[in-house]
C-alpha positions in Angstrom: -33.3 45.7 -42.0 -31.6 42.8 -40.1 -32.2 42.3 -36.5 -28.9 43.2 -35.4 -29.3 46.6 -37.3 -32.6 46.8 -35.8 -31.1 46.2 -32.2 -28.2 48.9 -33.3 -30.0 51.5 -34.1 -32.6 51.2 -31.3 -30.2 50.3 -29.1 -29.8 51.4 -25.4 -27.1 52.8 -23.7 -24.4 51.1 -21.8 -20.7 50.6 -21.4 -18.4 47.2 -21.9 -18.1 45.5 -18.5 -15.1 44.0 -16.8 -13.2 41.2 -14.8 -12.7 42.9 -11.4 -15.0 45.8 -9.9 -13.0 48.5 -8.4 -14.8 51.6 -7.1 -13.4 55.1 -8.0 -15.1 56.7 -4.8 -18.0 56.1 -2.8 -18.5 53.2 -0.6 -17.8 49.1 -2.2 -21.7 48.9 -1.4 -23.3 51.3 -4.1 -24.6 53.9 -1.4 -24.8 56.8 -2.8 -22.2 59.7 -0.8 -23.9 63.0 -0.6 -26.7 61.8 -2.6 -24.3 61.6 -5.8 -25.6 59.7 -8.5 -23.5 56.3 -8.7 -22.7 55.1 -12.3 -21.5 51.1 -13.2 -19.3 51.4 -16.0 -18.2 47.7 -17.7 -15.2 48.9 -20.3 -14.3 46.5 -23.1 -10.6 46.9 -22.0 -7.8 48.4 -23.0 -7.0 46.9 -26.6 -6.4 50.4 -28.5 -5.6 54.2 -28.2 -9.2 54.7 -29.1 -10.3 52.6 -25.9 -8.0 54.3 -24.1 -9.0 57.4 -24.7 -12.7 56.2 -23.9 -11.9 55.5 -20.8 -10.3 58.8 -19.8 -13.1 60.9 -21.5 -15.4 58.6 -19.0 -13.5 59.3 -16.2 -12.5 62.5 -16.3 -16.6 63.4 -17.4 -17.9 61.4 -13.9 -15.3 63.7 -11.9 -16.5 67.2 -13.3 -20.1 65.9 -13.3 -19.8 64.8 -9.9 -21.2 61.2 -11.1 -19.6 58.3 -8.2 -17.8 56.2 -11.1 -17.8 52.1 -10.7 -15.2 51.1 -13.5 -14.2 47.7 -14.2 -12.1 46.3 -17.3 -13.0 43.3 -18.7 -9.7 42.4 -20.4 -12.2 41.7 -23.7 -14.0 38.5 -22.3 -17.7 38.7 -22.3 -18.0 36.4 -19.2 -16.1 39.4 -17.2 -18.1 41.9 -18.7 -21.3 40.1 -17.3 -20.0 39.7 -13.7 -19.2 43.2 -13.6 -23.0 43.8 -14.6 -23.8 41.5 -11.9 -21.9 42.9 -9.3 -23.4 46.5 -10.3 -26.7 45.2 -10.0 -25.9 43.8 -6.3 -24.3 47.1 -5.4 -27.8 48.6 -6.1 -26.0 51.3 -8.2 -28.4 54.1 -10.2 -27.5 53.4 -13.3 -25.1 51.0 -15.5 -23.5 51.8 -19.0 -21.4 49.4 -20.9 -19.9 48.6 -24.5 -20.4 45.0 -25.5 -17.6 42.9 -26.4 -19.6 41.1 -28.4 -23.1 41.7 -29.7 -25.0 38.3 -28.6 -25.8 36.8 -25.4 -26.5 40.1 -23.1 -31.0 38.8 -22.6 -30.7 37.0 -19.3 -27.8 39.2 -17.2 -30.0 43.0 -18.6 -33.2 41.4 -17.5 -31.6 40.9 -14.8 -31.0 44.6 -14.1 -34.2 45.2 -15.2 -35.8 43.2 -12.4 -33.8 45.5 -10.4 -35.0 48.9 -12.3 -31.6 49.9 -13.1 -31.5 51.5 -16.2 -28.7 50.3 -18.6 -27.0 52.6 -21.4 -25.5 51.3 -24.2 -22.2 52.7 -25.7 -19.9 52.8 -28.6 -21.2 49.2 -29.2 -25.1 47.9 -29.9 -26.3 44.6 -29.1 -28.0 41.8 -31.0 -31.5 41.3 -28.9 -35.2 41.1 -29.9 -35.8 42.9 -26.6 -35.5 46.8 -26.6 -36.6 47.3 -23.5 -33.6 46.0 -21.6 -31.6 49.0 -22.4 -32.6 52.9 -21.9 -30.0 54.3 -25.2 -27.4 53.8 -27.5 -24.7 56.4 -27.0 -22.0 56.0 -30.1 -21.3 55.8 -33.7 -22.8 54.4 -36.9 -20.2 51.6 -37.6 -22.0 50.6 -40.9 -22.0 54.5 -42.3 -17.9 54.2 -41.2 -17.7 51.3 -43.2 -19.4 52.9 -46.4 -17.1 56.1 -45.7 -14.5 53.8 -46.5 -15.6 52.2 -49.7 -16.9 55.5 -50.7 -13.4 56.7 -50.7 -12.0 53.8 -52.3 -14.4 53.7 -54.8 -13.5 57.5 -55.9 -10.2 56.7 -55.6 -9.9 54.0 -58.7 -12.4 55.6 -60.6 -11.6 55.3 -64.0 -8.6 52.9 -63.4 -8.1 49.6 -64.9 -7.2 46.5 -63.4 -8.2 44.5 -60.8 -7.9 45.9 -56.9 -6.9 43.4 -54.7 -8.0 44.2 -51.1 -7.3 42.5 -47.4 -9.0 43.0 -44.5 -8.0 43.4 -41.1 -11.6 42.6 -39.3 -12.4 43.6 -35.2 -12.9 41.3 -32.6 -15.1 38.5 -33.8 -19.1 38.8 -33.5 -18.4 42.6 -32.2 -20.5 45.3 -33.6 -18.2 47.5 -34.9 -16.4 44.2 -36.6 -20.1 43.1 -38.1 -21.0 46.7 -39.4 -17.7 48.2 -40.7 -17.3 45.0 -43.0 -21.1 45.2 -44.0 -20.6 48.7 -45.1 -17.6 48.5 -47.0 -18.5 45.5 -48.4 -22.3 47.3 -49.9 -20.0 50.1 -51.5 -17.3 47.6 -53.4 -19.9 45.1 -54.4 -21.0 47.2 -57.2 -17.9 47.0 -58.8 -16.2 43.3 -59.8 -12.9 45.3 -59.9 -12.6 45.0 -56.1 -11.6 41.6 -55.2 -11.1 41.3 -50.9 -8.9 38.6 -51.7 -8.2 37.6 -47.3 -10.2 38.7 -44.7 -9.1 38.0 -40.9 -9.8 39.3 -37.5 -6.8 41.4 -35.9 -8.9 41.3 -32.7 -8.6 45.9 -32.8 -5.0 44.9 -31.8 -1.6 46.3 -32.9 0.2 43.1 -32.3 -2.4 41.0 -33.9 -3.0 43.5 -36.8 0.9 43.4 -37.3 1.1 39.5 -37.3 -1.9 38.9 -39.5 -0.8 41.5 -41.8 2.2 39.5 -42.2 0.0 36.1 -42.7 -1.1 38.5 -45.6 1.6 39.6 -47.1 3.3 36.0 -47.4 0.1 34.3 -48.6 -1.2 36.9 -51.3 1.0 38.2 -53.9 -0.1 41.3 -54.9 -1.9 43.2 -52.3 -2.9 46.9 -53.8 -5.1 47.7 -50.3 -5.5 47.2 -47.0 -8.8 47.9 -44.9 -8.6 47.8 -41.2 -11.3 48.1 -39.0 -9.3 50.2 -36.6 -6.3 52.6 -36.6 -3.7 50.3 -34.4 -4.2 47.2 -36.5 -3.3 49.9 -39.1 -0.6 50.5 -37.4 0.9 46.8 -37.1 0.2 46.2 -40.5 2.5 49.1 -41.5 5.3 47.8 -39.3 4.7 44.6 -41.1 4.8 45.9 -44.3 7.8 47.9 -43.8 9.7 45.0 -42.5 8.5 43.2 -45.7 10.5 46.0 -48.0 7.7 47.8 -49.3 6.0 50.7 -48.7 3.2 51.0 -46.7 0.8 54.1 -48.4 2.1 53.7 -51.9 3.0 49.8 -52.5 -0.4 49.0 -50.4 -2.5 52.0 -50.0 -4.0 51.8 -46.5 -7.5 53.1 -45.3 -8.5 53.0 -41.8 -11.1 53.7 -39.1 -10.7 55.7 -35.5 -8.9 58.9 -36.0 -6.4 58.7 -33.2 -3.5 60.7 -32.8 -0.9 57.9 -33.8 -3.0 57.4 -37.1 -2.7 60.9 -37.7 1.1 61.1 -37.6 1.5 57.8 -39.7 -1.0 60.1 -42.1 1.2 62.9 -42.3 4.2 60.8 -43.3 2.0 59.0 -45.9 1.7 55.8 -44.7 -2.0 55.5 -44.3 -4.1 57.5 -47.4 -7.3 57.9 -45.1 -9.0 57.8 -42.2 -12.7 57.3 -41.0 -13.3 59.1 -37.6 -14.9 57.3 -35.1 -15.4 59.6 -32.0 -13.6 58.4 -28.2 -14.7 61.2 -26.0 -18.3 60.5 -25.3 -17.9 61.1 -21.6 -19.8 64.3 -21.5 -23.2 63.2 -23.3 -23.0 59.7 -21.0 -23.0 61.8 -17.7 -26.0 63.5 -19.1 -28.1 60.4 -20.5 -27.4 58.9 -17.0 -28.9 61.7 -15.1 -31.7 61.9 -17.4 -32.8 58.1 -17.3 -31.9 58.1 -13.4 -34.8 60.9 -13.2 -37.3 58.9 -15.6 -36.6 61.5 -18.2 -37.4 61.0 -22.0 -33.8 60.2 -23.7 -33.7 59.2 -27.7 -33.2 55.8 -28.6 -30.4 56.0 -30.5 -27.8 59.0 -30.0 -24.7 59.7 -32.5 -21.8 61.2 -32.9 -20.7 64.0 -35.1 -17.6 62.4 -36.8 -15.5 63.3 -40.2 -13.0 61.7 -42.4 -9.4 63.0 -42.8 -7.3 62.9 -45.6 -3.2 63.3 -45.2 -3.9 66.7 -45.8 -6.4 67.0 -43.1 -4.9 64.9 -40.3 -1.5 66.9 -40.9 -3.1 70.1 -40.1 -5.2 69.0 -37.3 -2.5 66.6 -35.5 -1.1 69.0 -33.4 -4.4 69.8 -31.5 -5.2 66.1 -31.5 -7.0 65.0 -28.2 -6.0 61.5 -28.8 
C-alpha cells in the first residue's frame, strides 16, 4: 500500500478550509455561548453541486445539533484553507473539520492545532502525511473503490466486443485526493485489458466550465473518442454541452461514465446522455456533528468512517430523480 493510501484510509477527520472566517453564531472569539460546542469548518469552496450540497448538509446538521458553526470558503486555494485553520486555532474553537484541497503540505499548520489540543476531522478528502496523529478521523468516501466502480462497468460493458476503446479523461483538481484515487482505480480495472486505450487525460479542475472547455481541447485533438471518464458529475456536464455543440451525441457517439450522483447528473441520465454514474455521498452533515462531539469528549471514534454509496444506471437515476436531495 502507498503512503497516501495509507494516510487515506487512516485518515482523520476534517473539513477544506477557507479565505475569510465568518462566524455563523457565537461570538468572533471562539467562546463557547451556552456552553455549545464550537465547530471550525474550512470548505474547499463552491466548485460543484456536490460541494454545494456539502455545505448545506453541514450547515443545516450544526443548526439541529446545536453545534456553533465557524464556516469559511477557501475559493480552492490551499494557502486560504490554512489561514482559516489558523485563525480556528486562535479562536480556541473545540474542534476543526476540513476537506483538503490538496493532499500534501497539511504537517506544520495540524501540528499546529495539535499543540493547541484541538482535535481535527478529516472529510470527504484524506491527506498525504506520515503523521496519523495530527487528525482524530476520516469522515467520507473510498475514491479509489469509485474509480474501480467505473472500470468495472466499463469493462462489462465491451465485454466481448472487438476493437479498440478509446477513452479521455476529465481528471479533479490536481494533487487532490479524489483526483489521485478515482484515476488509480479506474486505471487498475482497464489495465488488464490492451483494448482500453485513455488516449488524453487532463484536469477539468471538478468544474463545469473547465470540463466543458477541456472536453472541447478533446474533441478537436482526438479523432475518435468512444468514452469519456470524468471524475465528477459537472465536468460531465460541460463536456456534454461540448459535445453537443460539436454535432454528436453525447451517450451514444461518446458514452459517458461519471462520479457524484447529483440531481443534474440524474436528469442528463434520464435523457441518455451520461450511461452511468458512481455515487459519491454529499450529505455527511449528520455523522460530522456526531464525530465532533465524540472526539470533543475524548471518546473512541474509528479511524476511517465511510459512506454507504451505489451506482445508478439511466434506469436507476430516472426512477430515483424525483426524490433527489441534490
Amino acid at each position: 500500500m502507498s503512503k497516501r493510501a495509507a494516510a487515506a484510509v487512516l485518515a482523520g477527520v476534517m473539513i477544506v478550509g477557507l479565505s475569510a472566517c465568518s462566524s455563523t453564531g457565537g461570538s468572533s472569539d471562539g467562546k463557547k455561548p451556552g456552553g455549545k460546542l464550537v465547530l471550525g469548518f474550512a470548505q474547499v469552496g463552491a466548485e460543484s453541486g456536490w460541494r454545494t450540497a456539502n455545505t448545506k448538509s453541514v450547515q443545516e446538521a450544526a443548526k439541529k445539533a446545536g453545534v456553533t458553526l465557524k464556516f469559511s470558503d477557501a475559493q480552492q486555494k490551499q494557502e486560504n484553507q490554512i489561514k482559516a485553520i489558523r485563525s480556528f486555532i486562535q479562536q480556541k474553537v473545540d474542534v476543526i473539520a476540513f476537506s483538503p484541497v490538496v493532499e500534501s503540505g497539511w504537517d506544520t499548520v495540524l501540528k499546529e492545532a495539535k499543540n493547541a489540543h484541538i482535535p481535527v476531522i478529516l472529510t470527504d478528502r484524506a491527506i498525504d502525511s506520515e503523521d496519523t496523529s495530527l487528525y482524530a478521523t476520516f469522515l467520507g468516501s473510498d475514491f479509489v473503490e469509485e474509480g474501480k466502480k467505473a472500470g468495472d462497468w466499463l469493462v462489462k460493458e465491451y465485454q466481448g466486443k472487438p476493437g479498440e476503446v478509446n477513452i479521455v479523461q476529465l481528471e479533479g483538481t490536481t494533487g487532490s485526493a479524489p483526483a489521485n484515487d478515482r484515476k488509480s482505480g479506474f486505471a487498475d480495472v482497464i489495465k488488464g485489458d490492451p483494448k482500453f486505450k485513455v488516449v488524453a487525460s487532463q484536469t477539468g479542475d471538478f468544474t463545469r466550465a473547465k470540463g466543458k472547455e477541456v472536453m472541447q481541447a478533446f474533441l478537436k485533438a482526438q479523432p475518435e473518442i468512444d468514452v469519456l471518464y470524468a471524475h465528477n458529475d459537472d465536468m460531465a456536464l460541460g463536456a456534454i454541452q461540448a459535445i453537443e455543440e460539436s454535432g454528436k451525441k453525447p451517450g451514444t457517439d461518446i458514452r459517458i461514465v461519471s462520479v457524484d450522483g447529483v440531481k443534474d447528473a440524474f436528469t442528463a441520465m434520464s435523457q441518455g446522455k451520461i450511461n452511468f454514474d458512481v455515487e459519491c455521498n454529499p450529505l455527511l452533515g449528520d455523522q460530522l456533528m456526531e464525530l465532533a462531539k465524540k472526539v470533543k469528549n475524548g471518546e473512541a471514534v474509528e479511524r476511517r468512517i465511510k459512506t454507504v454509496e451505489g451506482t445508478f444506471t439511466p434506469e436507476q437515476a430516472t426512477a430515483a430523480l424525483p426524490t433527489r436531495q441534490y
